[in-house]
KOLZADO-886022 format. One record per residue (C-alpha): x, y, z; residue in three letters. Coordinates in steps of 0.001 Angstrom, whole numbers, plus 500000, padded with zeros to 6 digits. Example, Ala and Ser with C-alpha at 12.3 -4.5 7.8 and 13.67 -1.06 7.14 Angstrom:
<atoms>
512300495500507800ALA 513670498940507140SER 
</atoms>
This chain:
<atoms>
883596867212377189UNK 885331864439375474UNK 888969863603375357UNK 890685860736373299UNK 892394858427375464UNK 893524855921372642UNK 892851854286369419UNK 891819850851368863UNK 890911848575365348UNK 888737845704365660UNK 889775842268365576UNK 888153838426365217UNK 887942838501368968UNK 886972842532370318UNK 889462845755369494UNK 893691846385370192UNK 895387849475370260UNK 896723851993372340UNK 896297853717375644UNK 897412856955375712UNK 897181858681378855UNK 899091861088381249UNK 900426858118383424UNK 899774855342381427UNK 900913854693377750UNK 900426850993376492UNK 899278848613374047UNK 895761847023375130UNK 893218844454374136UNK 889524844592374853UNK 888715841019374586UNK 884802839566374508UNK 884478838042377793UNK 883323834439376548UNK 883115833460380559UNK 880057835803380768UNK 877317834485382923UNK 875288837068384174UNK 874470840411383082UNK 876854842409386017UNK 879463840612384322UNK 881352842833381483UNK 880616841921377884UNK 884448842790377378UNK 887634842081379119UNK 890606845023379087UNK 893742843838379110UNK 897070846348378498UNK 900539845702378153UNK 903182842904377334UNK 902299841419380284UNK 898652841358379567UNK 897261843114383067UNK 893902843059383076UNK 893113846884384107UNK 888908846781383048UNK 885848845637381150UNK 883573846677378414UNK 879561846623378850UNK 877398846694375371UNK 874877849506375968UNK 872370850685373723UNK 871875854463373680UNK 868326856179375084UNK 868352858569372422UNK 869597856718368778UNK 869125853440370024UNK 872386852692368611UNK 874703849800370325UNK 878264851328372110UNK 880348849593374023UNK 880931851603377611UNK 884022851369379762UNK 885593850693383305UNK 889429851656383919UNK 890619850714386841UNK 894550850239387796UNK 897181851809390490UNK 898756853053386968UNK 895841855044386263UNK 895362856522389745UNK 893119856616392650UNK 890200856898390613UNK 887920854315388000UNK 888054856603384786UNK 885017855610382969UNK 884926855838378715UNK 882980854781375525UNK 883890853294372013UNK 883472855217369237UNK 883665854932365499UNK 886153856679363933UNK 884346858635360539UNK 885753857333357330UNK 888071854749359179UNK 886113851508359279UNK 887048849273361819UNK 888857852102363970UNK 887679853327367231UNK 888162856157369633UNK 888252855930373135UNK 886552858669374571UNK 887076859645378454UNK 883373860087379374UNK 884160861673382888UNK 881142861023386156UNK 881947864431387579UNK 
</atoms>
């Protein structure tokens, strides 16, 4: 099961858009993380709001069966709840340059 939890375009420096979610709505930024050192650290840097709270990061993964590139998720803030709600980028068909954010749940 898959459920859209925003839209995002890409940008010179990662993707913006939109959260959407039940207790969260916001603008957000997924930033490349150009501090990256080591592989544990995210590829990407989330970022939502005016304020800019960091709430996340973004690790490149390439999929076992396509082989294909994605960029996987971490959410984690007390606005989203008690939980880390884990999701993937995904091209939008016939839109390029827009992506989906799709709740990929661990449960």
């Amino acid at each position: 099961m898959a459920n859209a939890l925003g839209y995002v375009r890409e940008t010179a420096t990662g993707f913006e858009g939109n959260l959407a979610m039940i207790n969260l709505a916001a603008p957000i930024q997924i930033e490349r993380n150009a501090e990256k050192m080591v592989d544990a650290q995210p590829d990407y840097r989330i970022f939502a709001g005016e304020i800019r709270t960091e709430i996340g990061g973004g690790w490149i993964v390439k999929a076992k069966s396509s082989g294909r590139e994605y960029v996987s998720l971490t959410l984690a803030d007390p606005n989203i709840g008690p939980r880390k709600v884990y999701a993937n980028l995904a091209p939008v068909k016939g839109k390029k340059g827009r992506h989906v954010i799709l709740w990929n749940p661990k449960d």
